[in-house]
Structure formats: structure tokens, C-alpha cells
N, C-alpha and C positions, 0 to 999 in steps of 0.2 A: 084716206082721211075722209073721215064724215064731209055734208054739207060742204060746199067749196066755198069756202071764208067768204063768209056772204055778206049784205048787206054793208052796215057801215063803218069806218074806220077811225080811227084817228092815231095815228103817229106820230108821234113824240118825237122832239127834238130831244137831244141832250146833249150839254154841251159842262162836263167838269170843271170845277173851277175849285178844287184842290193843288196845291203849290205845284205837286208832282207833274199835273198837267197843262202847261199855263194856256189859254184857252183865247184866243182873240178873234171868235165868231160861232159859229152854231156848229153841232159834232153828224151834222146829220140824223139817223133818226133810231140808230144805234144805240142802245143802253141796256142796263146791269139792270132792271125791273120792266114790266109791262102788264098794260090792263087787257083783259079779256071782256070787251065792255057789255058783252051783250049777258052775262051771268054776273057782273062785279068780280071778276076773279081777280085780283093781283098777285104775278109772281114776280120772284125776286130771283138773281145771283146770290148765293151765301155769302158773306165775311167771314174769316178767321179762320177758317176749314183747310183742308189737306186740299181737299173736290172743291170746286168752282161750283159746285151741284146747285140744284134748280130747289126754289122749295115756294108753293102756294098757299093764295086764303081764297078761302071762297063756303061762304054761307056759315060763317063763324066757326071753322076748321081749318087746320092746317094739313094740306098736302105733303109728303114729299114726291119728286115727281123722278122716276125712272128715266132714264138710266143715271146712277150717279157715278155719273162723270163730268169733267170741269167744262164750262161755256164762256165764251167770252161776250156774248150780245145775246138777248131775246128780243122780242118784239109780238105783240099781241093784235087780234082783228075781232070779230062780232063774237065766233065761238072758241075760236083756235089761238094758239102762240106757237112760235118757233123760236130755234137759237141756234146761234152756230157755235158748233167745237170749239174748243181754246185749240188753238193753230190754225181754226177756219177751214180745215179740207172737207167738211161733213155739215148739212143743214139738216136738222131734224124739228119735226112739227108734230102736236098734241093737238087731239082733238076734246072736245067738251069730255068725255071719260078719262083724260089724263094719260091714253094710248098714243105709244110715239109709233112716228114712220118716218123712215129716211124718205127725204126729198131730192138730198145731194151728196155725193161722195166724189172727191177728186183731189190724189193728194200734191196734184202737181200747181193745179190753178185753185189757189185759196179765195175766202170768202170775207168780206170785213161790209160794214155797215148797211145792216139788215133794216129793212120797212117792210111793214105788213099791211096792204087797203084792203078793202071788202072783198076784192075778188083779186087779190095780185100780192105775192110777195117776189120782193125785188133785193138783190145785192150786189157790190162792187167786188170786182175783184182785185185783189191784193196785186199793186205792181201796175196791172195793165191799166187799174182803174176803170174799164169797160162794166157795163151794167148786165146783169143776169135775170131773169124773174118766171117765176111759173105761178101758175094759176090752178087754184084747186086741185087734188086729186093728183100733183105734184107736173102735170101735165107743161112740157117749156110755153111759155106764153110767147103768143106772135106778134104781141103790140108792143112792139119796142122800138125805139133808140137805134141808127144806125151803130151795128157792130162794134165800128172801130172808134165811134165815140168814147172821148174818157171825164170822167165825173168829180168832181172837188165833193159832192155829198148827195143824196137821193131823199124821194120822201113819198109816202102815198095818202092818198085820201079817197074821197067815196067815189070810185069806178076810177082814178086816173093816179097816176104819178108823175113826178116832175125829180127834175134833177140839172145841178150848177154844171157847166161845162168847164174843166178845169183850167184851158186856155184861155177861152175868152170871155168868160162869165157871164154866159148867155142860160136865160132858162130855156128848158127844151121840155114839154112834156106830153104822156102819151097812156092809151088804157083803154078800156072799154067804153067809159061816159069821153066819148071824141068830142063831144060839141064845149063841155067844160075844160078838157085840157086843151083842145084850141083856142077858149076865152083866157085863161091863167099864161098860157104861152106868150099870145101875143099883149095882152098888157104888161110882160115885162121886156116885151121888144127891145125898148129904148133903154133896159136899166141893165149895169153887170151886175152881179149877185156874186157873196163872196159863200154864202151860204140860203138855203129855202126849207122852210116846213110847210106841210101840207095839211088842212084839215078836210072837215066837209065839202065846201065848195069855195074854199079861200086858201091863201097862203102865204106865210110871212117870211122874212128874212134880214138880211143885212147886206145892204151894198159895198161894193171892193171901197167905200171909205169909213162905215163901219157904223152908217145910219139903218133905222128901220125902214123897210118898204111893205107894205103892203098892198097885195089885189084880191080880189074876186068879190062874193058876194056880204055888203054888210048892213044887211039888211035888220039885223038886230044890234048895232054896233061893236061888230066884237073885232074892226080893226082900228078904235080909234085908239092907237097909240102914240103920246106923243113920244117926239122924238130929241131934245134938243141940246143933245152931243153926241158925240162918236162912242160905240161900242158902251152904248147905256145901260144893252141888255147884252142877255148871255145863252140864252136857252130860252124855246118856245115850245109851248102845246097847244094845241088847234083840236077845237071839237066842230059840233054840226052850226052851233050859232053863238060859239067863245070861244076865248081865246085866253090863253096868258103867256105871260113872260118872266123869266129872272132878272132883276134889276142887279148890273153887275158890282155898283159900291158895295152893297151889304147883303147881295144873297135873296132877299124878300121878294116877294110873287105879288105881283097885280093882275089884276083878268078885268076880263070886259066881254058884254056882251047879254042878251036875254033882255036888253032892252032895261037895261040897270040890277035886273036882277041876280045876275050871277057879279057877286061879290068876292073880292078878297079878304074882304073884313073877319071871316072865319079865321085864316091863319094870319091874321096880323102881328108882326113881331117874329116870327118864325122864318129861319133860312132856311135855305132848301139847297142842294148839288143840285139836281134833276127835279123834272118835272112831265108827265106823258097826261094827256086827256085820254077820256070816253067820251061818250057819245053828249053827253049833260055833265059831266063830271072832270075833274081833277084830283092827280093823286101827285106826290111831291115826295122824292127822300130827304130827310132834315140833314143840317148838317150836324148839328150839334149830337146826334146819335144812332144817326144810321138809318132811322125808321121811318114808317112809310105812312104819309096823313094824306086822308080822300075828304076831298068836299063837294060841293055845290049841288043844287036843286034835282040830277038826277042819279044824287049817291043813296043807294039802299039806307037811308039811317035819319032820324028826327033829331038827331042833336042839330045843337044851335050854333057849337065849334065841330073843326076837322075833327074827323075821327083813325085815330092812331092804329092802325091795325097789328096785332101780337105777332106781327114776324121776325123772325133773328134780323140782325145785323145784315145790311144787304151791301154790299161793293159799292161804293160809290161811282165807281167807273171802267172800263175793259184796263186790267194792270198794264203795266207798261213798263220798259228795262227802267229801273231810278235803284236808287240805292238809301238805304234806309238813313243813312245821315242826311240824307236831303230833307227827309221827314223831321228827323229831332230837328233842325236847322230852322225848317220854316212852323217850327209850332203845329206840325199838321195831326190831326186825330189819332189815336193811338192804334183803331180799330184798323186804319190803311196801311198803319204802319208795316205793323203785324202779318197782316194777311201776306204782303208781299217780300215779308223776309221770312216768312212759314214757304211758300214757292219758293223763291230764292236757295233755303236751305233745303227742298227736296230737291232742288235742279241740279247743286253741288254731289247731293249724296248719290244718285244719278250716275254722275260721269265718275264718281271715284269709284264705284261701283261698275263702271266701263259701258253702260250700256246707252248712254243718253246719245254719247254720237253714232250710237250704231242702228239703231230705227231710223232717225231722222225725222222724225214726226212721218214717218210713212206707217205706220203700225198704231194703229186703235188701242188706247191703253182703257181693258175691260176692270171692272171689281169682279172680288171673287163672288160673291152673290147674285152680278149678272150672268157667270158661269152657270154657278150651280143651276140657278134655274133654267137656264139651259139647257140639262143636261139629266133633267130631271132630279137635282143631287146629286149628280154623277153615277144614275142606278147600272146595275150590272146590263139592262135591256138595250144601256145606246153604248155598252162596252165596242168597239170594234178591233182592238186590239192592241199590242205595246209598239212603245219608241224606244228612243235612245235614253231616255230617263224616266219615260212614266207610260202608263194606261190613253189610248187612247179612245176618247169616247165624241159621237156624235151628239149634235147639238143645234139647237134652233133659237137663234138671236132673238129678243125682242121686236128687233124691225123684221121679223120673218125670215133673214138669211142663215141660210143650211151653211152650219160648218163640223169641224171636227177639234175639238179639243184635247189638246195632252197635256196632263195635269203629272206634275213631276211625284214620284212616289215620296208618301211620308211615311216616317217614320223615326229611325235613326238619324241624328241630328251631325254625327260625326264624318262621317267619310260619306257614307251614302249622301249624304245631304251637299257636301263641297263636291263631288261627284254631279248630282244635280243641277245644282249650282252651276257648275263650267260648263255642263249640257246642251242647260237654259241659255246659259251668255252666246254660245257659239250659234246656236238657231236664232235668237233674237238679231246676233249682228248681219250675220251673213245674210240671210233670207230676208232682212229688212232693206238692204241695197242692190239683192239680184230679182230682174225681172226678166221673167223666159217665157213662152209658152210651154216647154217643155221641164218647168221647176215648177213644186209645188208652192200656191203663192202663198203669204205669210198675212194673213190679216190683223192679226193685233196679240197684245200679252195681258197677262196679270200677273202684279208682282207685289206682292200683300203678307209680311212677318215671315210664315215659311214657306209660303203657298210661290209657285211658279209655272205656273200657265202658259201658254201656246195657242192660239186660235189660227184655224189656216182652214181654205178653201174646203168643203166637201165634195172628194172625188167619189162620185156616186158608184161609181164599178169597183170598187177597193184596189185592191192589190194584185200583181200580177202573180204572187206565189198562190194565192187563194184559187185561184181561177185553173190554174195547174197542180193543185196535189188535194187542196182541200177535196175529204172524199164524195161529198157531194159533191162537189164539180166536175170530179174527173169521172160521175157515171153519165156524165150527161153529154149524151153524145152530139146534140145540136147547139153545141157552148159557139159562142162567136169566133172565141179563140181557135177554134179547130176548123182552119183556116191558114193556109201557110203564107198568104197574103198579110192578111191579119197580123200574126206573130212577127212576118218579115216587119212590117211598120211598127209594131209597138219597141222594136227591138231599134227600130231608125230613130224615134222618139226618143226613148230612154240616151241614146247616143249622142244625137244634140245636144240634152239637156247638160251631160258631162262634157263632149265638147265646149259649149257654153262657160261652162268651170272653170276649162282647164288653160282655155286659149283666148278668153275677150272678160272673164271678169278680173278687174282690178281692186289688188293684187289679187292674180291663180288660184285656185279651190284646188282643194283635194279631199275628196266626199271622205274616205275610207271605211265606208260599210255601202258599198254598192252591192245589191241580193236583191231577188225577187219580191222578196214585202217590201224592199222602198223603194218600189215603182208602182206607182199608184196608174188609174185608170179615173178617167173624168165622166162627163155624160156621154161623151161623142167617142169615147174609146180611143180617147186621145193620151199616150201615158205619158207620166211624169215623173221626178226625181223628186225625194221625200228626205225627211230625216235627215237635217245636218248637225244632231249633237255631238256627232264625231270626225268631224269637218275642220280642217288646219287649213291656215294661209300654203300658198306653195311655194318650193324655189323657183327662182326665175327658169331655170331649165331643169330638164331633166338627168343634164348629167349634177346636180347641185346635188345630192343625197342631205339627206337629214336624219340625223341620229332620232330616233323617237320611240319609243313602247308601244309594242302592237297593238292594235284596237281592231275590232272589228267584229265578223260571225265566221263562226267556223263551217269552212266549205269555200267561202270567199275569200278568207283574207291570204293576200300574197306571199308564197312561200318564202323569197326575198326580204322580203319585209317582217313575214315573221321569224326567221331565223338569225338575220343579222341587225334586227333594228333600223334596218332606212328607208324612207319613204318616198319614193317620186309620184307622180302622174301615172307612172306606167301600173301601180298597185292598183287602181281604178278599172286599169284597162283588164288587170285581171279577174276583178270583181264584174265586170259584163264578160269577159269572155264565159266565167260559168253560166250566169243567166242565159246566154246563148246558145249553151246546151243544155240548158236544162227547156228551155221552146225547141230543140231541135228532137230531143229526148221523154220531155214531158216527166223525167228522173227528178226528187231532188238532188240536192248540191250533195249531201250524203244520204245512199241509203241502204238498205241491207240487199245484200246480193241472192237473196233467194226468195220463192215468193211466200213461202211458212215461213220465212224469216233468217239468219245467216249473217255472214259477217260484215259489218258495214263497208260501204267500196264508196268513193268519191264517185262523181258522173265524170270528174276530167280523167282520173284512171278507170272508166269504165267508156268513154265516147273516144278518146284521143288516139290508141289503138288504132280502133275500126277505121275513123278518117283517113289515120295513114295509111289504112291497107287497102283504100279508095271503097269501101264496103261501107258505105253507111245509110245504105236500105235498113241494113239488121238493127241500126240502133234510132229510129225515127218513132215519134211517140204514133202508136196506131190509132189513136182515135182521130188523126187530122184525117184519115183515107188515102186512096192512093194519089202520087204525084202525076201531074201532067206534063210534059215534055219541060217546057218554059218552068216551072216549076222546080222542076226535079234540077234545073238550073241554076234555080236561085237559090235552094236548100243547098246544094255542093257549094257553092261562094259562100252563103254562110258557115259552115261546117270550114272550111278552110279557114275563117275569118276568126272562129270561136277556138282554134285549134292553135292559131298564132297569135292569140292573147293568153294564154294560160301558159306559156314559154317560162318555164323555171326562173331566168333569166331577166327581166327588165328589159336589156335593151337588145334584146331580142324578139319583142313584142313591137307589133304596130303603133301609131299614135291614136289617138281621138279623130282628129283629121282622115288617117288612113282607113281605121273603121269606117265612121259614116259616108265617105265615100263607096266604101263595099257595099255598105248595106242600102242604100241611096242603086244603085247599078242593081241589086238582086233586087230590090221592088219593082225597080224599072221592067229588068227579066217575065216578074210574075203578070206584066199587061202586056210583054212582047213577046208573042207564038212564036216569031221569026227568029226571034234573038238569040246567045250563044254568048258564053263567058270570053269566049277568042275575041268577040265583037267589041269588047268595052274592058279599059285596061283594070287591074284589080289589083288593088293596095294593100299589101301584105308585105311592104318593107320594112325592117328594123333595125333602128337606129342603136 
């Protein structure tokens, strides 16, 4: 991010005071719009929309601002604004060119009430209430708040921040300019706060009995507020030398400050939900329609009234579960209504649709436009190959993360498309709640009229069938892979990763297209398990059979399974046993048995043989070289291992357990000279 949010701040309180939310103190500094003060820029949250999308003004234009996707808070400082995600796992920041950068991702510990100061953005997180904040250049900041502090609201101003303790309503604040937040701190020594806003070098609030307090500097009067009942006001904005507030009978904004000159007289008679300063300035959303009026001495403009600026409809507030008779009920604006029975009814359509409880808000939901551009329009140059229902192509996010996208094939809307369809559903659920080192991880989807998308990790070394047949590959005799070391791990890897399936996710997995292209390879040549569009819950055990229609690729798929229709665990185990010879063989899964060409032979009736006849020098692929004692040790435990997974049979086959145990012991083999298959017991029973 350009410039590290320099200079000066001011943060906005906002505190809604829509029926929906009933409001009995300040909301911290968290809101649906924010000024950019050092250009006049104001952006807003949309109303009414599908997206929560971001949309700006700035120098009599309207931006829209990338990515449109929904937010539930922005917040703005001299050059820059941020907002967090709607669900809070993601903090993203715009610099003056309207370029976004992730700052935060984390879908475990969420994000809620965002402040922006000159040099410090700061958040609470969700639950712990613990304070977060980094400094420019997205960098963790070290001026903080013990840890395990937890917060009623936070707020920044120029070099410091402050924030309510939520037990004992203590302020505590902290930042770059030390000597101002140890003046703001201890003037409120003696007072509990039930909430604080922060501006230039002062900061207002409301006491746990629901009076105003004010400290710091008021050198131009901008904290004389009176005060003279409980809960008078509702919402504060703080600049460098004013101040305002919402009066909470009737909505209308008072300021003070510049030494009489900063007037409220501009918007007199005008309500307002919210209210955020700049540096000299004030900008307010009305209530009466949404939109967004800037005044005072240093707002860009010579009128004599606020000036209404041409942006849509902006949210009044972060939505919240209510139900729209609440709204006909209390007479509330139609514009809030709306917005939150437009969500409401995508959230429904959603889960009838099955997929809402299957991400869990762990999955990034993209547009198809952030795809495309991604992905250059999806050109044939970042083609890298197919899945289980579409093309896969590489891609480079807007915040710069490398990924891969599988864009489900269009065309036919009938069966190919319900085909699709079930694909998409079965990858979004599963891979949205398993997390492996050894699965390929699921970063988010798009799902937009016919379009269904996939966004997941980019494994920089592709595929393990690529690296073994692709004909460039296999001329290259210095490949990493040609390595019996090497192949032993990627083959311990890929085993994990189905172990992991078969035996600790809830409920059991059963891949059914285990093959060498969906075992991916990462940077570190670490491989993984890919492609679950054809991917079923499992029986509790293995003797449970399940009637089902073969799926799969042929060469892999279970003769079991394909002949009589039933499915266990063990058709997994046969889909690695081929992989296993095809690293021990360097053969595809089929391929013709001559070298001008001839009739095609499987590698399991062309490897299984040899094994038994303990001869399997003659079928080892020759570009790894020759074996080494320890070696030639741990290829013969593989070779056994690959030999009692491809068992006609099912339960004649090892488990997942039994496998990685072998293979686990023949890595071990490949770093011990000394060692010997007799030394270390080898799992090759079947149940």
C-alpha cells in the first residue's frame, strides 16, 4: 500500500439509531461510509444491491471500487480506506489509486469494528473482543494494548488510539504520538466510559450512565458540549479542532469548534443515522434518504448549504439478523427494509440450493468478473488443464494471490449442466470443511446464473501424471522426480492426504477418482489430493457396501466397484495402488504394449506379474538410475504395497492406515544404509 496512512485522521463514531438496531451509546468507529480526508473522497456501502459493494466520490465522479464483493464496515485516513468482508475473516485496504491489498485473512478469528488514524489501523475481534491493528504497508503494529485485553469499542486519531475496556470501563490508549495518548489516558483515569471517539488530539464519549465526557485539547472549543441528560447524544465525529454530535430526540447534528466558526447551521433541520469528520469537514447520511451531505470550512465547495453528494443509497448500518416485519412495524425506511430481505432471500436460496452450510463462510465468494480478469478471460495461455466438470486455468487475484481456477463447462444446459451442478456442490462442500496439508485447499467460489467456479491454491509444480508421461518431462533426465526418495514421499503424501478422508474426516470421504493428475505438487514438492467433484460421503465401515454407478478414469477405477456397483474405502486404495506403479514403472495406467505402438496393456497386468515373480528390476522406470542397497529396499516394500492394493477383491486390499505405514518405513529405508524390510514390521493385511 502506497504512503503508510499518514498524517491525520479522524474517525468516526457511528452509532444507528434505526429501530432495527436500538442503540443506547456510541458504535465505536465502525460504519457503512468513510471520508478519505486528505482528497475529499467519500465512500459508501451500497443499499439495495445483491453485493454489499463499495462505491466512491471523489472530484465530482463516481468510482466503483474492486472487488465487488459485500463489506460489512469501511473506515477511511489521510490517503487510504479499508473495509472488512461481510463475515469479517478478510481486511482489505485501497490506496489513493483505488488498488486493493489484503491486509488480513483469517477465517477462524473474525474482524468487527474497524478504525483508521494517520499511521494505525485497528480491529476487535469477533468473540475474544481482543484489539488487532497494523501500521502501514500492512506491517502488525507493536503499539498495543496487552493481548488479552478485551474492548466494549476502539477509535483512532492523529498518531494514538484508545479504546473502552469492556469490564471495567476503563480507557486505555496507545500509538505512536505516546505523550498524547498518555495525556487522553489518564484524564480519563477516574471516569468508566461506556463508549470513546477519537479525533485530532481530543476524545468524546459517554459514561456507563450515559452522560457526555470529554478530554484532551480544546483549544478552539470543540468540546463544549452541553450535557444535561442521560443518552442526549448518539453518535460522535471528531476532527483536528470540531467536533459534532447526533442529538438523540430528533436525529439533528450540532458541531462546535474553530472558535464559532464551524457551524451546524448548514444542515439545520436535517437528520442524520451517522456521522464521520475530516480533517475541517463533516459529512453525515440523512435519514430521510440515504444520502450523504458534507459541510464545514474545509469541505472542497462555496456553497452556503451542505453539499449532497450523487451517490446511491448507502446502508445505513452493518445489517444485522431482524426480520423485515420489524421494519413495516416500526415505520422504518423502505431502503433498509429491502436491502435486508434482498440478503435474507439469497441466504434462503443458498441453503435450498445446499451449499450455504457447506463453505461455512471459510470460502471467499468471488464475481465472475473478478475471475475473468483473473485469468486473463479465461485465455487458452493460463489453460492448465481439466477437472471433474470444467477447464482448469491459472490466475492472479487482484490482491496478487496465485491461484487456479475451474470454471465448470458451458454449454448444454440439460444434463451436462445438472452434471455440473452436482460437481460444483460436492467440491464446494467437502473442501470447504477439510483442512490437510496434504488436500488441496479450497479458497473461495463463484456462483452467478450459469457460471460455477472454483478458486483453490496454486500448486506451482502441477500434477504428478505431468511430471511422469508428459513427453517433455519424461526427456528430461535431471527431473526431481527421478529420484526414488522423492517418488517414495510424494506417494507418503498423496496417502495421508486419503488417509485423512477416510479415517478422521467427519463423516468419511471417499475421493473416487484417485490418478496421477489429481495429485498435485506445491512449491516445496509437497503433493496433494485434488478434485473432489466426484467425491461421496462414506459408510461407517468398510464392510457397509453402497450400491452406486461407477465414476471415475479408466485405468483407476475399481474392478469391484466397477462391475458390481459398490463402493467402499478400499476403491481409493485401488486407485493409489495404480499411482504406485505407475512412480515404480514410470508406465501410464493404460498404455500400449509396444513401442511403434500395439495393444493397450494396463500397468497392473503389466507390473503385478513381475512383482510376484520377485523380478521387478525389469519393470522400474529407467530414468530414476540404478538403486542403492537401502533403496532397492524401499522400492521392493513399495512394489509389494502397490501390488496388495490393486487385489481384485476389496477386502483383500490393505487399509489407508496399512499403506502409510509401508510407505512411512520405505522412506525411512531410503536415509537408512543399515536398514532391511526384516527390521521394521510391513502392513500388508487385509481385512
Amino acid at each position: 500500500m502506497t504512503t503508510v496512512f499518514a498524517a491525520a485522521v479522524i474517525i468516526a463514531l457511528i452509532a444507528v439509531t434505526s429501530p432495527l438496531v436500538p442503540v443506547h451509546g456510541l458504535g465505536g468507529s465502525a460504519s457503512t461510509f468513510a471520508v478519505v480526508y486528505g482528497s475529499a473522497t467519500v465512500c459508501g456501502i451500497v443499499a439495495e444491491q445483491q453485493n454489499q459493494r463499495i462505491q466512491c466520490w471523489q472530484n465530482n465522479q463516481l468510482i466503483n471500487i474492486l472487488p465487488n464483493i459485500s463489506f460489512d464496515y469501511i473506515a477511511g485516513g489521510q490517503d487510504n480506506f479499508c473495509g472488512v468482508r461481510s463475515g469479517g475473516f478478510s481486511l482489505l485496504c485501497w490506496n489513493p489509486s483505488f488498488v486493493p491489498k489484503r491486509v488480513y485473512y483469517n477465517d477462524s478469528v473474525l474482524l468487527q469494528d474497524l478504525t483508521f488514524g494517520d499511521d494505525q489501523i485497528c480491529a476487535l475481534t469477533n468473540g475474544t473482543q481482543n484489539v488487532r491493528c497494523w501500521r502501514g504497508e500492512t506491517k502488525i503494529s507493536t503499539q498495543l494494548p496487552d493481548g488479552s485485553d478485551q474492548f466494549r469499542s476502539i477509535s483512532s486519531g492523529l498518531g494514538f488510539s484508545c479504546g473502552v475496556m469492556k469490564n471495567s470501563g476503563r480507557v486505555t490508549c496507545w500509538g505512536s504520538d505516546s505523550a498524547m495518548a498518555t495525556l487522553i489516558e489518564t484524564q480519563y483515569a477516574n471516569v468508566s466510559m461506556s463508549d470513546i471517539v477519537v479525533g485530532g488530539s481530543q476524545a468524546c464519549g459517554l459514561n456507563l450512565t450515559g452522560f457526555v465526557v470529554c478530554k484532551g485539547n480544546n483549544d478552539s472549543g470543540q468540546l463544549a458540549f452541553p450535557s444535561n441528560s442521560a443518552h442526549e447524544y448518539s453518535g460522535f465525529a471528531l476532527g483536528t479542532n470540531h467536533s459534532c454530535a447526533i442529538r438523540k430526540s430528533n436525529n439533528s447534528v450540532v458541531c462546535h469548534g474553530r472558535d464559532g466558526a464551524f457551524s451546524s447551521n448548514l444542515i439545520e433541520g436535517v437528520s442524520f443515522e451517522s456521522i464521520v469528520a475530516g480533517l475541517d469537514f463533516t459529512c453525515g447520511l440523512t435519514t430521510s434518504n440515504f444520502s450523504i451531505i458534507c459541510w464545514g470550512p474545509g469541505w472542497p465547495s462555496n456553497s452556503s448549504s451542505g453539499v449532497e453528494l450523487p451517490l446511491p443509497k448507502i446502508l445505513p448500518g452493518p445489517c444485522v439478523q431482524s426480520t423485515c416485519s420489524d421494519c413495516a412495524s416500526n415505520n422504518s425506511p423502505p431502503s433498509r427494509c429491502s436491502t435486508i430481505r434482498r440478503q435474507g432471500s439469497r441466504a434462503m436460496r443458498r441453503q435450498r440450493s445446499g451449499t450455504s452450510s457447506k463453505h461455512a463462510d471459510r470460502a471467499e465468494e468471488f464475481s465472475f468478473l473478478d475471475l475473468a480478469a483473473a485469468t486473463n478471460n479465461f485465455s487458452l495461455e493460463n489453460k492448465l488443464g481439466a477437472g471433474s466438470f470444467g477447464i482448469v486455468y491459472q490466475g492472479k487475484l487482484w490482491d496478487g494471490r496465485e491461484v487456479a481456477i475451474k470454471r465448470g463447462e458451458t454449454g448444454a444446459k440439460t444434463k451436462k449442466f445438472q452434471e455440473k451442478e452436482s460437481a460444483f456442490e460436492s467440491e464446494l462442500a467437502f473442501l470447504s470443511r477439510l483442512h490437510h496439508k496434504h488436500l488441496v485447499r479450497l479458497v473461495g467460489y463463484c456462483e452467478e446464473r450459469d457460471e460455477r467456479l472454483l478458486v483453490y491454491e496454486y500448486m506451482k509444480n502441477g500434477a504428478l501424471y505431468d511430471h511422469l508421461h508428459d513427453k517433455n518431462n519424461v526427456e528430461k533426465s535431471c527431473s526431481v522426480l527421478n529420484s526414488w526418495k522423492m517418488r517414495i514421499k510424494i506417494s507418503l503424501d498423496a496417502a495421508r492426504g486419503i488417509e485423512y478422508l477416510h479415517n478422521y474426516a467427519v463423516p468419511p470421504i471417499i475421493h473416487r477418482d484417485i490418478k496421477s493428475s489429481n495429485i498435485l505438487l506445491d512449491a516445496n514438492w509437497t503433493a496433494r489430493v485434488s478434485d473432489f467433484g466426484l467425491s461421496l460421503m462414506g459408510p461407517e465401515s468398510d464392510q457397509d457396501y453402497r450400491p452406486m454407478k461407477a465414476a471415475g478414469t479408466v485405468g483407476y477405477i475399481d474392478p469391484e466397484y466397477y462391475g458390481l456397483n459398490v463402493l467402499t474405502a478400499k476403491s481409493d486404495v485401488y486407485g493409489l495402488g495404480v499411482v504406485l506403479l505407475e512412480l515404480l514403472t514410470g508406465k501410464r495406467a493404460i498404455f500400449k504394449s509396444g513401442e511403434s505402438g500395439g495393444a493397450p496393456i494396463s500397468v497392473v497386468d503389466f507390473a503385478v506379474p513381475v512383482i510376484m515373480a520377485g523380478e521387478i528390476g525389469k519393470i522400474l522406470d529407467q530414468r530414476v538410475g540404478p538403486l542403492e542397497p537401502n533403496e532397492a529396499e524401499a522400492v521392493e516394500l513399495v512394489a509389494y504395497t502397490a501390488m496388495h492394493c490393486v487385489n481384485l477383491e476389496g477386502k483383500d486390499r490393505p487399509t489407508m492406515t496399512d499403506i502409510v505405514a509401508n510407505l512411512e518405513r520405505a522412506l525411512a529405508l531410503c536415509d537408512d544404509s543399515h536398514g532391511s524390510i526384516s527390521s521394521g514390521p510391513i502392513s500388508i493385511v487385509s481385512e
